[in-house]
C-alpha positions in Angstrom: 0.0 0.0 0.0 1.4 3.4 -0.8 0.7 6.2 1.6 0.8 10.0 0.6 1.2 12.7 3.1 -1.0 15.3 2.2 0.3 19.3 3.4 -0.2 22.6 3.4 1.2 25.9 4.6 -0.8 26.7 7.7 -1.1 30.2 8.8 1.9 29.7 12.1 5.3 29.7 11.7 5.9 26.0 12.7 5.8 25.2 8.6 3.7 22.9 6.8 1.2 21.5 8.9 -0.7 17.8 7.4 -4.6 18.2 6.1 -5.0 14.4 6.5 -3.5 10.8 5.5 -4.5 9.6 2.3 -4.3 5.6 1.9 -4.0 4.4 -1.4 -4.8 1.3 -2.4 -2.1 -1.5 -4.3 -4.8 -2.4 -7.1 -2.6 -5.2 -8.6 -3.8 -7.0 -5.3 -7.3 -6.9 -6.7 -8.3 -10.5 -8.9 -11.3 -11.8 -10.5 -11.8 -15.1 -8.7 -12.0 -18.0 -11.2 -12.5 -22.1 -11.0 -9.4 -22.4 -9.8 -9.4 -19.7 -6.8 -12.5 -21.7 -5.8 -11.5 -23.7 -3.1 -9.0 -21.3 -1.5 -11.6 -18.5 -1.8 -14.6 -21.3 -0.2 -11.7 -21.8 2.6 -11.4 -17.8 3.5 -15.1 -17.9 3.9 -15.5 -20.7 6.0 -13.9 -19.0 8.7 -16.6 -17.2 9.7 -19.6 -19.4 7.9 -22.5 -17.3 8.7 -21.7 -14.1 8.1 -20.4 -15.3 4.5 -23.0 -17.5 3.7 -24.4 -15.9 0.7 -21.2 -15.6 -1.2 -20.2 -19.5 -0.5 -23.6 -20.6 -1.6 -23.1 -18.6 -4.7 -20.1 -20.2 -5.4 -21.4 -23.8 -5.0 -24.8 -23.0 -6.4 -23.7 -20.6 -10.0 -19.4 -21.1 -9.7 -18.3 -17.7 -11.0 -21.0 -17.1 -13.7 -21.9 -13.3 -13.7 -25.1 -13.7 -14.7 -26.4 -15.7 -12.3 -24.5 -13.9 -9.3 -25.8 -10.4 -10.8 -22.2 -9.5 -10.3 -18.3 -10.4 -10.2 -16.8 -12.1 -7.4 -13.1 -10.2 -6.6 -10.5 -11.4 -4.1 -7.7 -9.4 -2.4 -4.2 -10.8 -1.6 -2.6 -9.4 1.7 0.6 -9.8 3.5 2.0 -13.5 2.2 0.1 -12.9 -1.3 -2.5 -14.9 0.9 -6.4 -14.2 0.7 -7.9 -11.2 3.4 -10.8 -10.0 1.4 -13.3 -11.2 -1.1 -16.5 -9.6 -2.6 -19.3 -10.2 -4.7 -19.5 -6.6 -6.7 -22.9 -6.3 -8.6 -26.2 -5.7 -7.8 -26.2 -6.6 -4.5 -22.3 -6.3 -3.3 -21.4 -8.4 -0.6 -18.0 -7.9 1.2 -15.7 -10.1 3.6 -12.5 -8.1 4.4 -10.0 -8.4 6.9 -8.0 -5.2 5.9 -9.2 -2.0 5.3 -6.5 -1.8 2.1 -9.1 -4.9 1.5 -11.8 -2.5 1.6 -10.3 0.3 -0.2 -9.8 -1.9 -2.8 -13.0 -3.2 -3.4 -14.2 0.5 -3.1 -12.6 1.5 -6.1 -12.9 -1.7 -8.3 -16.5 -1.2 -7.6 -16.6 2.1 -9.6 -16.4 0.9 -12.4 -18.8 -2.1 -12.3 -20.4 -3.6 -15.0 -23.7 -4.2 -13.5 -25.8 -1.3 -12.2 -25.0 -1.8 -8.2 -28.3 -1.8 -6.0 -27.1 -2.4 -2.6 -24.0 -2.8 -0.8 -24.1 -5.2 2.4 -21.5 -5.9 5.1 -21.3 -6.9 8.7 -19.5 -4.3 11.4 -18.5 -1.1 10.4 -16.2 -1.7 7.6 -19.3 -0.8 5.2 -18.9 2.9 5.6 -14.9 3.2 5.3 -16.0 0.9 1.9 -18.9 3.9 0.6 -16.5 7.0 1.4 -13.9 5.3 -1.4 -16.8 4.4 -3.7 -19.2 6.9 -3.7 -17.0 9.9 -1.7 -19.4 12.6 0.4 -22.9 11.4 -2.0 -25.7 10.2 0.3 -26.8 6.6 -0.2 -30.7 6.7 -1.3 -31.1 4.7 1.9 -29.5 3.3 4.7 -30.4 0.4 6.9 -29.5 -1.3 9.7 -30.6 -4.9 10.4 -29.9 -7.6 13.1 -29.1 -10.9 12.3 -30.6 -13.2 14.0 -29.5 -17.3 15.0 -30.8 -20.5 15.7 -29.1 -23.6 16.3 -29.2 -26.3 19.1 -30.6 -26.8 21.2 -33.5 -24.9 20.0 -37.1 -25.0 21.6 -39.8 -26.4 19.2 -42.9 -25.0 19.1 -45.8 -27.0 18.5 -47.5 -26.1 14.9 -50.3 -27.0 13.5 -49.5 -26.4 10.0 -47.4 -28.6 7.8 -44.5 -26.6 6.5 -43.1 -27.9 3.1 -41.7 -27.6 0.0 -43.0 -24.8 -2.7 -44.1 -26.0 -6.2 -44.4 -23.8 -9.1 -48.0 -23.9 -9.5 -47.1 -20.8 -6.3 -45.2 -19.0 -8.4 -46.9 -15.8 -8.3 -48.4 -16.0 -5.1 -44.8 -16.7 -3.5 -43.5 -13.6 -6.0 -45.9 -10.9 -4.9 -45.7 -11.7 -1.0 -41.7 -11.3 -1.5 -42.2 -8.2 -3.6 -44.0 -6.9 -0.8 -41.8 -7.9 1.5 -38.8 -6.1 -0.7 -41.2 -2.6 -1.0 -41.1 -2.6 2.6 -37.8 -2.9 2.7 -36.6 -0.6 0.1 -39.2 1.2 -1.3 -38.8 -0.6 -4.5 -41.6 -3.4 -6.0 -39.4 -5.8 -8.1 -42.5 -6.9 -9.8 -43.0 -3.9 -11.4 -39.1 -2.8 -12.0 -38.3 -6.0 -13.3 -41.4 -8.3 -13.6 -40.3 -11.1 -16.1 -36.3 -10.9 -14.3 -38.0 -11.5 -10.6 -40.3 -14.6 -11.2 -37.4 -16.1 -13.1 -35.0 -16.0 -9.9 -38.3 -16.8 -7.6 -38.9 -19.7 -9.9 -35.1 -20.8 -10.0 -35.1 -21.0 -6.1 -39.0 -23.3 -6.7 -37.0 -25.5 -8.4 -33.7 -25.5 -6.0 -36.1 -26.7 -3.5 -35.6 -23.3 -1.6 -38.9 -22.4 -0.9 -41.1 -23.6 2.0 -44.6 -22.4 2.3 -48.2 -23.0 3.8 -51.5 -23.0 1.9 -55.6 -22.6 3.6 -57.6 -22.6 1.2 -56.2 -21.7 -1.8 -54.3 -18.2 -0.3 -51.0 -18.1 0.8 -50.8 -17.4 4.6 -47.1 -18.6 5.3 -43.6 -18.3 3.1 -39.6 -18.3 3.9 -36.7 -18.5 1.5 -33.8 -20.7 1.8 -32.1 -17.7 -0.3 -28.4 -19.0 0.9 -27.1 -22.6 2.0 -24.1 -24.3 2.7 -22.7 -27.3 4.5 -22.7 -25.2 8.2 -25.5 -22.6 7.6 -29.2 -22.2 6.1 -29.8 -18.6 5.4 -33.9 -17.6 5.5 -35.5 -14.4 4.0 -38.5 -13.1 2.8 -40.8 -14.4 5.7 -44.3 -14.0 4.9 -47.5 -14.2 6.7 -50.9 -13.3 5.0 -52.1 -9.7 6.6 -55.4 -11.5 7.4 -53.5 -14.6 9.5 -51.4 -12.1 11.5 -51.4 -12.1 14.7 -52.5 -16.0 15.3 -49.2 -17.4 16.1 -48.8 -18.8 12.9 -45.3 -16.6 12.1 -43.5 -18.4 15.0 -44.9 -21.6 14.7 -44.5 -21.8 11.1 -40.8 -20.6 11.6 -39.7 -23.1 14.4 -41.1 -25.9 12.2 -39.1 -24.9 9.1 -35.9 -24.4 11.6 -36.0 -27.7 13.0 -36.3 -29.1 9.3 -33.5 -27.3 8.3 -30.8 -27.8 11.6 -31.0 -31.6 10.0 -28.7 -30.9 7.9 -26.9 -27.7 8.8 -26.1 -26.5 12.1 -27.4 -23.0 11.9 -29.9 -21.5 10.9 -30.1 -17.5 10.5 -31.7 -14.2 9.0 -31.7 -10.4 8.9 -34.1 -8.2 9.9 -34.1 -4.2 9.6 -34.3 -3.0 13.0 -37.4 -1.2 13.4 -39.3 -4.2 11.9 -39.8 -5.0 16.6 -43.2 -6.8 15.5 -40.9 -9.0 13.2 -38.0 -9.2 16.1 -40.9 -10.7 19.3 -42.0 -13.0 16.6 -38.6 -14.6 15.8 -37.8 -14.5 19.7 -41.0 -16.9 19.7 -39.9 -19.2 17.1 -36.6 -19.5 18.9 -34.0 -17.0 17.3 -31.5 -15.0 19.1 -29.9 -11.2 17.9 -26.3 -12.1 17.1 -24.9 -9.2 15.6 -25.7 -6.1 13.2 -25.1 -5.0 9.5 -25.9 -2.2 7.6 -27.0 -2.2 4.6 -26.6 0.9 1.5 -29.8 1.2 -1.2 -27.5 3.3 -3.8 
């Protein structure tokens, strides 16, 4: 990393006094990870499993195709020419860094990205050391903060009266529009109306993954979560739904704890984020059995 002292003559006699430290990056330490950075890049991530487990499931799920990540995955070699950042830079731009020249980096490949960037996600407070490189002193259209929250064992099951299973694509559309509604909420943006044909596509892809779980009474959709992440430690759920006119009966948690103690058979934890004035939201995962962990942020660009 180079490091440029920045001066100028101050108004005492002491001499140049410095404005500030300016850290510039080493882009040559910037790579596009390929098939053959794969398992070195899934090994970096499994370090900390569930805060990375989107970008590992990528990995196993799409490899490095841009199309279906919505992006380019990038590493960063550090001290050693060994691995201390990776990112997914696209629509939605993950990061995992363990140096800020890591960050930087990433920052300023991310400029110049190929596909229009919609959000930028990271855990801690690395995020906003990440957007003054990218986007300087601009104001992100929306920031939010979320907490993730954990399940794993032993976990207290809930009793449910509802049998919890796998989507089928006769629910397409149903299962689109309640996660459209749930993105609105979110972000103030309806993906079946920016992108209508793109949306079901990827709603339809995770159908057929075997990703969706939902409940049906009576022909209406009153329950819904997405698997939207997996690997072999971690199931990562979004997008829970519960029909406005089933609120409030307890189906949320028990719905929830059902589909967690499906899924902690074959991983060991189970988690989700949740913006943090979404309390409603929080007492209901308390009830199915989740804990706050931690907190990320999240920039709408």
């Amino acid at each position: 990393m180079l490091t440029q002292l920045l001066t100028k003559t101050g108004s005492r006699r002491q001499g140049p006094s410095p404005v500030f430290l300016a850290a510039v990056p080493d882009l040559a330490r910037v790579f596009e990870l390929t098939d053959n950075d794969r398992a070195e890049a899934l090994a970096f991530l499994a370090i900390r499993p569930v805060h990375t487990v989107v970008m590992a499931s990528f990995i196993n799920d799409n490899g490095f195709d841009t199309k279906l990540n919505r992006g380019v995955f990038y590493g960063h070699r550090g001290p050693g020419n060994l691995i201390d950042g990776i990112a997914l830079i696209g629509h939605s731009t993950l990061i995992e860094a363990r140096s800020d020249d890591a960050v930087r980096a990433f920052a300023i490949t991310a400029r110049s990205s190929a596909t229009p960037i919609h959000l930028v996600m990271s855990a801690g407070e690395g995020i906003d050391g990440f957007w003054r490189s990218f986007r300087g002193n601009a104001v992100p259209r929306l920031r939010c903060e979320e907490l993730l929250f954990e399940a794993s064992f032993p976990f207290p099951v809930r009793k449910c009266e509802w049998n919890v299973c796998p989507a089928d694509m006769t629910q397409l559309v149903q299962i689109a529009e309640a996660q459209a509604e749930i993105a609105f909420a979110e972000c103030g943006i309806d993906p079946m109306v920016r992108d209508r044909d793109g949306f079901l596509k990827r709603v339809a892809r995770r159908i057929e993954q075997g990703r969706v779980f939902s409940v049906y009474q009576d022909g209406i959709l009153i329950f819904k979560a997405d698997i939207i992440a997996e690997s072999d430690e971690v199931a990562y759920l979004e997008g829970i739904y519960v029909d406005p006119r089933h609120r409030g009966k307890g189906i949320g948690p028990a719905c929830l704890s059902q589909l967690t103690v499906i899924l902690l058979g074959r991983v060991s934890n189970v988690c989700m984020l949740s913006n943090v004035d979404f309390t409603g939201a929080h007492r209901s995962f308390a009830r199915a059995g989740f804990v706050a962990s931690d907190k990320w942020v999240t920039f709408f660009v």
